[in-house]
Each structure stands twice: as C-alpha cells, then as structure tokens.
C-alpha positions in Angstrom: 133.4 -6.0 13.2 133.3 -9.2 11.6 134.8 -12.8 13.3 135.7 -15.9 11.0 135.9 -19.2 12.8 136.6 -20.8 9.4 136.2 -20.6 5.2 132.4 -20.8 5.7 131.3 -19.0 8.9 131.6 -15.3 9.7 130.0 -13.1 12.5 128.9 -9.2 13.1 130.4 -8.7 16.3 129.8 -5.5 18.5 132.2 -3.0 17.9 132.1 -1.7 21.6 131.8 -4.6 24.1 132.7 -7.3 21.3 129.5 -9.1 22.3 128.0 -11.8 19.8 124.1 -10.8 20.6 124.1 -8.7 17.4 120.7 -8.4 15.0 120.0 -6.2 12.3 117.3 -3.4 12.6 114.3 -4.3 11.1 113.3 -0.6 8.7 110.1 0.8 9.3 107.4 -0.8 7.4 106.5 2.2 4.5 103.6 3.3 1.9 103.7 4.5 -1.4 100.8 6.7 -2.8 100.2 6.7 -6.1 100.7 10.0 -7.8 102.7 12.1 -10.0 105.9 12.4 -7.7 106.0 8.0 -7.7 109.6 7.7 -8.8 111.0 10.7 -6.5 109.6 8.6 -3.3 111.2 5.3 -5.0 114.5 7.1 -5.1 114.4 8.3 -1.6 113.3 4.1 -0.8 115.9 2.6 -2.6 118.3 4.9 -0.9 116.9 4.1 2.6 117.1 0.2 2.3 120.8 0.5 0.8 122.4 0.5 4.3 121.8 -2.3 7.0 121.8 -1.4 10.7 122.8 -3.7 13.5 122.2 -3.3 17.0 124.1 -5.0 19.9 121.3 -6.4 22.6 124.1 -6.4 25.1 125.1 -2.8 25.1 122.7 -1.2 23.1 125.2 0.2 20.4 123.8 1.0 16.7 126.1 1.2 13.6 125.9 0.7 9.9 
C-alpha cells in the first residue's frame, strides 16, 4: 500500500496495521562460480532480484 501526501512524495505503507515503519528486505548476499552452467545461474539471479520485499518492523508482515 502506497500513501501520497503530495505530487512529489509517496510511502509503502503496511498492508496489515497501516504502520509507516516499513523497509525493504535486503537479498542474501550470493556467489557465482565460474563454469560451464554461468548463464543458467545468471538467469535464476536476474529472476531473484526482480521482486522487492518489504517488511513492516511494527507487525512483522512480509509482502512483495
């Protein structure tokens, strides 16, 4: 859930208790061997970093 206050500002809001005290899930830090099966493990990267996850710090709720 998003807020807009005006043209320029906007805010993720918890979905569940509406709270403000929302941050985005840092993703696991990752390593890439090198090897024959490289660009199968960059596909399956790329496809992990395209969605962003937020979690609410006052009632513990994750979403995408």
């Amino acid at each position: 859930m998003v807020k807009i206050w005006d043209d320029t500002t906007t805010v993720e809001t918890c979905p569940v208790c509406d709270s403000l005290e929302v941050r985005v899930v840092e993703p696991d830090w990752f390593v890439l061997e090198l090897g024959a099966d490289l660009a199968q493990r960059a596909d399956l990267v790329r496809r992990a970093e395209a969605g962003i996850e937020f979690h609410c710090r006052d009632c513990g709720w994750n979403w995408f």
